[in-house]
N, C-alpha and C positions, 0 to 999 in steps of 0.2 A: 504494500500500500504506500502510493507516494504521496504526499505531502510540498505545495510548493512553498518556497522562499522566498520574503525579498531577493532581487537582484538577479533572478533566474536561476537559485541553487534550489535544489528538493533534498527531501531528508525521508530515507525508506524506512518505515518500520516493522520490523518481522514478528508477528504475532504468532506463538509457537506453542506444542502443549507445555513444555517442560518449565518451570517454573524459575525466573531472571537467581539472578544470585544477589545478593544482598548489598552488593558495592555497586552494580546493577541499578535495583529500584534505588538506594540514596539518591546516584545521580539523575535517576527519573526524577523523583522528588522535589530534586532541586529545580529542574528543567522545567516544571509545572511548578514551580515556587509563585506567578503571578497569577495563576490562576487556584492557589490557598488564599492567596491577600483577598480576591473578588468573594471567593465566598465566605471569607470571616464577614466582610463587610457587609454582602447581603445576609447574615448571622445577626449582623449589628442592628441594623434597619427593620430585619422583622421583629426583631427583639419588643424595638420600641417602638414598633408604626402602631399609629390607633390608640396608645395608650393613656390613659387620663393623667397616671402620676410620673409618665415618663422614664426617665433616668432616674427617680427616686425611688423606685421601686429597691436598687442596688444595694439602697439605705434602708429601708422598713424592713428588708426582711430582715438580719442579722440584728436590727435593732432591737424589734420586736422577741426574736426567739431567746438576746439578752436579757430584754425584764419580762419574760415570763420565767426563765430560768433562775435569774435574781431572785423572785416572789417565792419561785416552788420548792428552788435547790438550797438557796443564798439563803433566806429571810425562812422558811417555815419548814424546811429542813436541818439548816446551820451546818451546812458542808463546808469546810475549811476552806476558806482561800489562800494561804499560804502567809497570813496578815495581809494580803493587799486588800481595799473596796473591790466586793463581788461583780461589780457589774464590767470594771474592769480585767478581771481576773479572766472573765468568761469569755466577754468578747475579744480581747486577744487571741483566743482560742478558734471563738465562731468564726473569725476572719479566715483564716485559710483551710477550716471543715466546711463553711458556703459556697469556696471556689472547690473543694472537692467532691462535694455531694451533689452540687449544681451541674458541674461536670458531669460527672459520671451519667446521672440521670440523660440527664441532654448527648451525648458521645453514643451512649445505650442504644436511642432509638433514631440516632442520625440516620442510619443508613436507609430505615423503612421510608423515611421522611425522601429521602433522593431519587426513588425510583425509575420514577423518568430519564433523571441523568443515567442514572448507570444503565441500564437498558439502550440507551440511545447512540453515548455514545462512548470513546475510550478516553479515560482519565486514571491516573494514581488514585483508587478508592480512598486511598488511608487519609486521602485531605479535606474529603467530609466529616470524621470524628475531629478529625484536626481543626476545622474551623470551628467546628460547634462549641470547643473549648476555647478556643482564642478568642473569641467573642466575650468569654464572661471574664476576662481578664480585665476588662473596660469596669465591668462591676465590683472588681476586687480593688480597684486602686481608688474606685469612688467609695466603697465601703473603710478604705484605709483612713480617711480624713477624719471618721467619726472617731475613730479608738483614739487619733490626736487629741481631738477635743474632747474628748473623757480625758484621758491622761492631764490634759491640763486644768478641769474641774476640778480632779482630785488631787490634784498637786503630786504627779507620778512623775520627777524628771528622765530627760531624754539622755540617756547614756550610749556610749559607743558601744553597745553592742547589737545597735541598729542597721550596723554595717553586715551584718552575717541575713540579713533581710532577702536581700536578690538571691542568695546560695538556697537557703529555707524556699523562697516562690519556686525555684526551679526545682526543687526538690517534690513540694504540691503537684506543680504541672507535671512530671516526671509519672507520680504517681497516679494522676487522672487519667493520665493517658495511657498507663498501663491497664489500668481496669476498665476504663470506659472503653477504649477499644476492643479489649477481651470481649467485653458482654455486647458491642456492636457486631462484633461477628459472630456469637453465640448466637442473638435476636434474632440476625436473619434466616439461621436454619431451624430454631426450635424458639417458636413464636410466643408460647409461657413463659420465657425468660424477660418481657416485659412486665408481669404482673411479681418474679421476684425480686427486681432490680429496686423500689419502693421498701419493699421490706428488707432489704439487704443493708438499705442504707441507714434504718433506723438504727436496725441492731447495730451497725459497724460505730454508730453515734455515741454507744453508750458502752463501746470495747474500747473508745478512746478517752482519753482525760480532757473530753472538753468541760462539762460540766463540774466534775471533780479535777485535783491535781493528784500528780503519782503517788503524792508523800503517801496516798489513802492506799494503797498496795501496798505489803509488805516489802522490804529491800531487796528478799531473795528472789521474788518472784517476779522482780520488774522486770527483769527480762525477757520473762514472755510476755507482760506487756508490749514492749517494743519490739516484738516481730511484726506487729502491727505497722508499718510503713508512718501513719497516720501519727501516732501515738507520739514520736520521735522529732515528728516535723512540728504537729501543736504544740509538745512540751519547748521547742527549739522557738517557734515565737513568743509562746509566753516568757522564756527568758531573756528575746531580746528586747520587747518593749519592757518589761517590767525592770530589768536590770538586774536579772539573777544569774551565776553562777550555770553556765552550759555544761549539758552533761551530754561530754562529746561521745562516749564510748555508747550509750545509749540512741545517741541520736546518726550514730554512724552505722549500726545494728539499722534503724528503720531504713535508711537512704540504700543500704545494701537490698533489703527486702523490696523497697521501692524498685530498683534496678532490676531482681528478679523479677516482679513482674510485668514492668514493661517489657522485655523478653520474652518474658512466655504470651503476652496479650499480641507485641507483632506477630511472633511465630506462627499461631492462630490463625492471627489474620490474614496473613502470608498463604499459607496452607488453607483456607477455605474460600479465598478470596475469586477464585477463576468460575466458582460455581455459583458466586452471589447474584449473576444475570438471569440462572434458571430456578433459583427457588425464590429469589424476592417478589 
């Protein structure tokens, strides 16, 4: 199949059963890299076409699941926050569990969502999970501003260890996109996996220390806490806004399990991806 060029060159592409090799699709990737940016951005726009509260939404919800969390976990529970103000303690946390739960949710059921495109015509699939997360990243850095001004309500100062911030987001994305991807290509052969993906994300809610801190685990056991990918990355923001003491061997335990499953979520994908035109 040729393909023309500017300037009179074409470019053949061999469409083959055997499946590219992995330095292969990168450099497809990259080569359709303008055509990820189009559909983050049509990601972005439906996001918020129509909507009455707009780009605020980014902010209610993480706010909201704050003071309800404060009232039920904070105030009539009295779950430790570590001496910080609860409402701080938590939402340090809900910040990068909103961009992973949001993710994942949205990555999940990208691909039933594109039908048309992939049937129609030939694209890098993996850039429809792709955009559907890069879009909410617009929400995470709008939801960032609020923790600011809590921190400065409560008189929480900014210390250097804000700077370990970018490492921790790409460790969230990392991990979104290992599991959102996984269950985007589970979804589209075994159509029940939209109705587990909801409940998966509850539970995985309350396997991590957003609402609680580790201290409430036993020492010996925190390690298996932190196989949780999640667990490692929220303890890792809480410590860097609040100004505590990183527990690096802990937080180097989730980023590894992180990496494992993005791994296994491409592999997946990679492997089921040639049959997603005949069963979607």
């Amino acid at each position: 199949m040729k393909q023309g060029r500017p300037g009179g060159e074409s470019k053949v592409t061999i469409i083959s059963p055997g499946a590219p090799g992995w330095n292969e699709r990168w450099r497809e990737l990259w080569q359709y890299r303008e055509l990820l940016w189009v559909l983050t951005l049509r990601d972005i726009k439906v996001r918020y076409k129509q909507t009455l509260l707009g780009a605020a939404w980014a902010i209610i919800q993480p706010l909201a699941a704050m003071v309800v969390f404060s009232v039920f976990f904070g105030r009539l529970a009295g779950i430790p926050s570590d001496g910080y103000p609860y409402p701080v303690f938590v939402y340090s946390a809900l910040l990068p569990w909103t961009l992973f739960a949001n993710g994942v949710s949205t990555a999940s059921s990208s691909m039933l969502g594109a039908v048309n495109m992939i049937q129609k015509v030939y694209f890098p699939r993996l850039h429809i999970p792709l955009a559907s997360i890069g879009a909410l990243c617009i929400d995470y850095l709008v939801a960032s501003i609020v923790l600011f001004v809590l921190m400065a309500i409560y008189g929480i100062p900014v210390t250097w260890n804000l700077i370990a911030i970018p490492v921790l987001t790409l460790g969230v994305i990392l991990t979104t996109l290992g599991v959102g991807i996984l269950l985007a290509a589970l979804n589209v052969t075994y159509r029940d996996f939209r109705y587990v993906v909801p409940f998966m994300v509850q539970i995985w809610l309350f396997l991590t220390p957003v609402v609680y801190g580790k201290s409430l685990v036993p020492e010996q056991w925190q390690w298996v806490l932190f196989l949780n990918p999640m667990a490692g990355i929220v303890d890792g923001f809480r410590a860097a806004y609040l100004g505590q003491p990183f527990d690096l061997p802990m937080i180097g335990l989730s980023l590894l399990t992180a990496t494992v499953l993005f791994v296994v979520g491409i592999a997946v994908f990679e492997a089921t991806e040639s049959r997603f035109a005949d069963v979607i």
